[in-house]
Backbone as numpy.savetxt, mean C-alpha at the origin, in Angstrom:
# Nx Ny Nz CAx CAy CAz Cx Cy Cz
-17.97 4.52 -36.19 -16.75 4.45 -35.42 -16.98 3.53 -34.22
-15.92 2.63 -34.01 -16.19 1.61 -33.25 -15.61 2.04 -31.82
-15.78 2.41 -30.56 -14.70 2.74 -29.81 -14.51 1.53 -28.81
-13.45 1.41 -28.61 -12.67 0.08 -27.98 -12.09 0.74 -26.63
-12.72 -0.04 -25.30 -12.57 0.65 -24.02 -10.75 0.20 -24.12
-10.13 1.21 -23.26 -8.60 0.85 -22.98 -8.36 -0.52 -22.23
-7.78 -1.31 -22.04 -7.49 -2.39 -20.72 -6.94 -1.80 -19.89
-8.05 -2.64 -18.97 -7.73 -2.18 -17.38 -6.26 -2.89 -16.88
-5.08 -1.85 -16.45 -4.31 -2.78 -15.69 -4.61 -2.78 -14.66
-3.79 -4.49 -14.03 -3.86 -4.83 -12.72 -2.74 -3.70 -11.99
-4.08 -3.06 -11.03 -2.75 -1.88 -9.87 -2.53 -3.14 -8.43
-1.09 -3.48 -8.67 -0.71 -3.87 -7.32 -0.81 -3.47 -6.25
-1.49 -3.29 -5.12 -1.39 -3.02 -4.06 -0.41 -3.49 -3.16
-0.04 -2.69 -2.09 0.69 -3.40 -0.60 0.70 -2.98 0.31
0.91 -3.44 1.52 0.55 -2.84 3.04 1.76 -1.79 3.72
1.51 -0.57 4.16 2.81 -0.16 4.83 2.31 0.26 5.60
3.50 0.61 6.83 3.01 0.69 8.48 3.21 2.21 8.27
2.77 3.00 8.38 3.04 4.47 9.22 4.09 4.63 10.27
5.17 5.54 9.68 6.33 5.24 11.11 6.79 6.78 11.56
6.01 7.63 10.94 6.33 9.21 11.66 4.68 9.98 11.08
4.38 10.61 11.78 3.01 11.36 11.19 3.29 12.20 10.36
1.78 12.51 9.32 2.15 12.97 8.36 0.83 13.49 7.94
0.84 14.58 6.71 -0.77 14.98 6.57 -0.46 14.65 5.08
-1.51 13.58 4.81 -1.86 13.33 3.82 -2.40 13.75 2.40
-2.07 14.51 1.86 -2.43 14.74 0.65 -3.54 14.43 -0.48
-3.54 13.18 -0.52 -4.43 12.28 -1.28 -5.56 11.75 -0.76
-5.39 11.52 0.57 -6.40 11.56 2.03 -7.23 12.30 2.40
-6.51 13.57 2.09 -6.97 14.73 3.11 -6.86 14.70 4.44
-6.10 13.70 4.92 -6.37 13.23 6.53 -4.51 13.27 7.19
-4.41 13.79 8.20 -3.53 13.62 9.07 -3.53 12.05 9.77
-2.44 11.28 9.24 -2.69 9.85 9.54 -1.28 9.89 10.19
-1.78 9.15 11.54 -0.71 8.62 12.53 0.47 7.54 12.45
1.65 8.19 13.17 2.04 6.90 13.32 1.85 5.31 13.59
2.08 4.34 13.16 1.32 3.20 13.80 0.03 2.51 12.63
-0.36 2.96 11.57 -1.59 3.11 10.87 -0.73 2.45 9.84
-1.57 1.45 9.47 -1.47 0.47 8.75 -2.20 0.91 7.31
-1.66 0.97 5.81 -2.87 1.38 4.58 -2.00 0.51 3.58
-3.11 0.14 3.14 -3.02 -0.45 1.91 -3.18 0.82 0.17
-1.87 0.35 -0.34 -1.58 1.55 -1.11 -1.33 1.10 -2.38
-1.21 1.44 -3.82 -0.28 0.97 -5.06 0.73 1.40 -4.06
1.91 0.52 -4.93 3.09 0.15 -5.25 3.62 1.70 -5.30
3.17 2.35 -6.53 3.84 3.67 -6.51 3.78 4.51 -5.34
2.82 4.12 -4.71 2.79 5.46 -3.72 3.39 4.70 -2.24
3.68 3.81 -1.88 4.29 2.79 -1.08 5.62 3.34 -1.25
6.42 3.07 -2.74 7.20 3.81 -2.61 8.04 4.76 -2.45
6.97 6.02 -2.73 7.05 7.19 -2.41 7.33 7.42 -0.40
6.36 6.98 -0.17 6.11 7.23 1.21 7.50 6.21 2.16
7.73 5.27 1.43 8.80 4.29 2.29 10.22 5.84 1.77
10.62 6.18 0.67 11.44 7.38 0.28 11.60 8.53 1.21
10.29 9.06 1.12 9.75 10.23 2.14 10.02 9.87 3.57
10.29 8.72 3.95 10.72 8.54 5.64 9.93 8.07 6.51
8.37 8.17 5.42 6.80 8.32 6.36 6.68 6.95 6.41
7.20 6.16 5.30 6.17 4.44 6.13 7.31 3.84 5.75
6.97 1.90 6.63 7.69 0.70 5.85 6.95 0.16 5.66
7.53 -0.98 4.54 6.75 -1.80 3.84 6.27 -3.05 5.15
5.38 -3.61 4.96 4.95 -4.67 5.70 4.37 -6.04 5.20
5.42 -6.56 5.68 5.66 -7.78 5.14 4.49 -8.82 5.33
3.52 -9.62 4.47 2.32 -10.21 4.28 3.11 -11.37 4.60
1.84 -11.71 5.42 2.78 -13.74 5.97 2.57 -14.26 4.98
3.26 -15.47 4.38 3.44 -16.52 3.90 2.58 -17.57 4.16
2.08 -18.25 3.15 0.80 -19.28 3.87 1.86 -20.58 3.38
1.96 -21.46 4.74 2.71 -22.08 4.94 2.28 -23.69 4.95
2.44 -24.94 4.40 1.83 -26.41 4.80 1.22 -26.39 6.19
0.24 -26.74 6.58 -0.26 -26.60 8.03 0.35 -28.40 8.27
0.73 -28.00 9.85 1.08 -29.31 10.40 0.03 -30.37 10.59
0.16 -31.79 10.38 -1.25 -32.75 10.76 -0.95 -33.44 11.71
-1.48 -33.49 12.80 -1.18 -34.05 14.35 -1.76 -35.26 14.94
């Protein structure tokens, strides 16, 4: 029997700000307002739902000016 590992998917990550405190679950940690985490997607959205974070918007890498 040959066993064939599953494929790994790519988990998107993204940044959200902490905007009311909250005790974390998955953490174990009481994380503050103000606290920046990098999260999947699913749970980003959960927490932007729940009231607890916003999403935070990653700059744009932009042509640099030549002077």
């Amino acid at each position: 029997m040959i066993k064939i590992a599953p494929a790994q998917e790519e988990v998107r990550t993204m940044k959200v700000k902490v905007i009311k405190r909250y005790s974390d679950i998955r953490l174990h940690k009481v994380i503050e307002s103000g606290t920046v985490l990098e999260v999947d997607e699913a749970r980003a959205d959960h927490l932007v739902k729940e009231g607890m974070a916003e999403i935070v918007k990653e700059p744009t890498k932009t042509a640099q000016r030549k002077e």
